[in-house]
NULUMSE-786008 format. One line per 5 residues: their letters; for each residue x, y, z of N, C-alpha, C. Coordinates in steps of 0.02 Angstrom, whole numbers, plus 32768, in hexadecimal, padded with zeros to 4 digits. Layout:
a	X Y Z X Y Z X Y Z | ...
//
This chain:
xxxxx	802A 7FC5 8000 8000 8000 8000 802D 803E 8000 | 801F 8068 7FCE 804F 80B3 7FD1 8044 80DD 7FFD | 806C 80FB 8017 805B 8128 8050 8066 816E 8050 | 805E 8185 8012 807A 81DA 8002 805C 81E2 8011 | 807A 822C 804D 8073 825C 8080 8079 8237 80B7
xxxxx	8064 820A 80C9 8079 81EC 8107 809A 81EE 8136 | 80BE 8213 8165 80DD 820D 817F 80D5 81F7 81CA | 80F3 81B9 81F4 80E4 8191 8219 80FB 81AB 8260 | 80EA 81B2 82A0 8104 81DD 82C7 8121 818D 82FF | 8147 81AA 8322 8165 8168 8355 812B 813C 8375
xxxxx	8109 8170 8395 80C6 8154 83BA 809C 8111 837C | 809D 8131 834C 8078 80FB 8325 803B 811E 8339 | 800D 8145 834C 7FDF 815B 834E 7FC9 81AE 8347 | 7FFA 81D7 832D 7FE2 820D 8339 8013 8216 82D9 | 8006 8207 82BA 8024 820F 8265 8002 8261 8253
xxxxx	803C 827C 822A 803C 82B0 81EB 801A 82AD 81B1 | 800B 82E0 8190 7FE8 82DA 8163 7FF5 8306 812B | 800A 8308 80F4 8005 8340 80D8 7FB5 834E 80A9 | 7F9D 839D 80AD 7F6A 83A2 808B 7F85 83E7 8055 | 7F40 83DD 8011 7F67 841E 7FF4 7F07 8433 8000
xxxxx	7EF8 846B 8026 7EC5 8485 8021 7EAB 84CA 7FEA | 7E6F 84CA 7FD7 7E63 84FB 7F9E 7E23 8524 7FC4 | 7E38 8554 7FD3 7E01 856A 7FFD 7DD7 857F 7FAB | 7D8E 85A9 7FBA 7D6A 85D6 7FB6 7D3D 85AE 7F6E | 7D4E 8565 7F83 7D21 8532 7F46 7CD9 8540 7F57
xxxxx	7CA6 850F 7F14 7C75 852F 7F0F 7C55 84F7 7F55 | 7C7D 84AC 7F71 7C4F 8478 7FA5 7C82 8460 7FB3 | 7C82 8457 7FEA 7CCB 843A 800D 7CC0 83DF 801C | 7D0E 83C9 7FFF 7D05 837B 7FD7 7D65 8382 7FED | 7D74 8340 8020 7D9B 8325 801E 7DB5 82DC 8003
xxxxx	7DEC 82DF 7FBF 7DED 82A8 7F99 7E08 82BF 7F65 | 7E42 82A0 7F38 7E58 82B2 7F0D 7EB1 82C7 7F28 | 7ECC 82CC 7EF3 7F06 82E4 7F11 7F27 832A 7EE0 | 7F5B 8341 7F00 7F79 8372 7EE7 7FDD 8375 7EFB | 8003 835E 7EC0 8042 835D 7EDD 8041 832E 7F1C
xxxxx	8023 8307 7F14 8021 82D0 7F42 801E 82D9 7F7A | 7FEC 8309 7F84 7FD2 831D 7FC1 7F83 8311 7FBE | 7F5C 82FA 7FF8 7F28 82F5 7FFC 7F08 833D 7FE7 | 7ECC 833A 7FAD 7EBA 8373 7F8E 7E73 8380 7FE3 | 7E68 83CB 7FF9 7E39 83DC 8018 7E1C 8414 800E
xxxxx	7DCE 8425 7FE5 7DAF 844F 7FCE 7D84 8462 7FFB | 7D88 84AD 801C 7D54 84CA 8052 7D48 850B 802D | 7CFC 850A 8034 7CE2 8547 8020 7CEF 857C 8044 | 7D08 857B 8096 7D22 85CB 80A1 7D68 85E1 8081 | 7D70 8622 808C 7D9D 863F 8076 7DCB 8654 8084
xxxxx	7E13 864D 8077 7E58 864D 8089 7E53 869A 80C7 | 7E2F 869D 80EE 7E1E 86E1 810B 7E29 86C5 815D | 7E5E 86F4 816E 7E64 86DA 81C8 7E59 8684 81EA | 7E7E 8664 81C9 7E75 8614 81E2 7E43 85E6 81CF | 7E07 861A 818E 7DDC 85F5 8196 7DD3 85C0 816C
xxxxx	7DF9 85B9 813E 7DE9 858E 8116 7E23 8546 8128 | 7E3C 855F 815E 7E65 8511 818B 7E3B 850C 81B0 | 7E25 8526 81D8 7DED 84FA 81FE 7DC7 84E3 81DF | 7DA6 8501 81AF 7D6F 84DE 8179 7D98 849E 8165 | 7DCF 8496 8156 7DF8 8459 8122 7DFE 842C 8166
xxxxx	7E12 843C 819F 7E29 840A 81F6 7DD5 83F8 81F7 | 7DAE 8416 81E7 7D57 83F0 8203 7D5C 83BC 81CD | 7D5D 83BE 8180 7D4E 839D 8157 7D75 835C 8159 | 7DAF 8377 8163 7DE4 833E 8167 7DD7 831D 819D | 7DB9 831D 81C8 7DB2 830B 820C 7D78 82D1 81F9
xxxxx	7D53 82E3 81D7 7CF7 82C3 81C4 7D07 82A7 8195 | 7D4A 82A6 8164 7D48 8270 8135 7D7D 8242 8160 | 7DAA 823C 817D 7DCC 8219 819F 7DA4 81E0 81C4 | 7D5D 8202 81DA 7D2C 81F4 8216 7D42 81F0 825A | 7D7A 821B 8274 7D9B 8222 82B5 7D78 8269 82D3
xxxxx	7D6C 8279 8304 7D71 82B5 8330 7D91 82F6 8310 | 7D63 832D 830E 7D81 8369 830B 7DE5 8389 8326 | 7DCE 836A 8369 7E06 835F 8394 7E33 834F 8368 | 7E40 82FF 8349 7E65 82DD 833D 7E96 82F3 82FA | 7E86 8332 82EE 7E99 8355 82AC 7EB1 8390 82B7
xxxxx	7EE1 83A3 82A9 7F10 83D3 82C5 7F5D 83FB 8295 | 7F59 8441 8299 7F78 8446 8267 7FC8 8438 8275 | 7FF4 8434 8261 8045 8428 827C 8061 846B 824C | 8051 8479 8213 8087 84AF 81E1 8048 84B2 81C1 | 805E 84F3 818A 802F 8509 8165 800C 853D 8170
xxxxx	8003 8562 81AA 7FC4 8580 81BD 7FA5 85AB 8194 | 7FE8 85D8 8145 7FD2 861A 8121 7FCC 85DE 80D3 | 7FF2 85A5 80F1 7FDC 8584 8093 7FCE 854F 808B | 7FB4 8552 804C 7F94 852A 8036 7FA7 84D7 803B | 7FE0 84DD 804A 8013 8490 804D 800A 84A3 8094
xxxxx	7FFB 8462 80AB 7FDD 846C 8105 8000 8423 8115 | 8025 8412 8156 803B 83CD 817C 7FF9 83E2 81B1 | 7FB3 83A3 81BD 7FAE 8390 81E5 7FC4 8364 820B | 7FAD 8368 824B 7FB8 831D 8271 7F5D 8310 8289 | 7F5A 82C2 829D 7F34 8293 827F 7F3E 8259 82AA
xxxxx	7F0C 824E 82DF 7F13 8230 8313 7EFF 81E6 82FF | 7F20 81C6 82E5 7F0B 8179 82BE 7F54 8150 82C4 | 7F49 8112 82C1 7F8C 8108 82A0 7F93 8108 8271 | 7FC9 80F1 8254 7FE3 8112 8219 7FD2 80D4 81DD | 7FE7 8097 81F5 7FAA 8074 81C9 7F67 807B 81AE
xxxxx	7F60 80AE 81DD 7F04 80AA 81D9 7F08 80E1 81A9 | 7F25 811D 81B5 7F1C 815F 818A 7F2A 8151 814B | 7F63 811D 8138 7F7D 812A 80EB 7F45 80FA 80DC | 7F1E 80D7 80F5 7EEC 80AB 80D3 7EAF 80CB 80DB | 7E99 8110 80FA 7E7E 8131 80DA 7E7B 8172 80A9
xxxxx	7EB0 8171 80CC 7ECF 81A4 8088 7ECC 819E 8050 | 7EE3 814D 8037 7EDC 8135 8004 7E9F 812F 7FE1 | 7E62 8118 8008 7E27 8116 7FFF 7E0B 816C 7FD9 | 7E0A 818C 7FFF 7E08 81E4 7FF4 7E45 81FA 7FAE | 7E80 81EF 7FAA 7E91 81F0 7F5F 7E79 81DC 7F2E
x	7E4A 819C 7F2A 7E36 8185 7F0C 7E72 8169 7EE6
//
């Protein structure tokens, strides 16, 4: 199983993520990729944080983990964002994979 973006943390339970988010789309849809980054489309707009929190909820609800469990690590002004991603890391790249399609 491929694991681009993946990155596996010691714990085995708290893994990285890279996302490339597009704020100010017309319906927000996580899936697809970009530069081999998980692609994340939120309709708010690159305006004061909002369209990462919009991308940390979505990503959170397609993962199916807790709001909580989604968290930003880098990225905060761009579009190339490292979350972290309270799963193990088996589990994420096998849904990740699922969500790249």
């Amino acid at each position: 199983m491929q694991q681009t973006g993946v990155v596996v943390d010691a714990s085995g339970y708290e893994s990285t993520l890279q996302i490339w988010v597009r704020p100010g789309s017309s319906h927000t849809r996580v899936g697809g990729e970009h530069a081999g980054a998980l692609a994340v489309a939120v309709a708010a707009k690159a305006v004061d944080g909002a369209a990462t929190d919009a991308a940390l909820t979505a990503l959170a609800q397609a993962l199916e983990v807790p709001r909580r469990g989604v968290w930003l690590v880098r990225g905060a002004a761009a579009r190339q964002k490292i979350v972290g991603v309270n799963l193990p890391s088996q589990e994420l790249a096998r849904r990740v994979n699922v969500l790249k399609g």
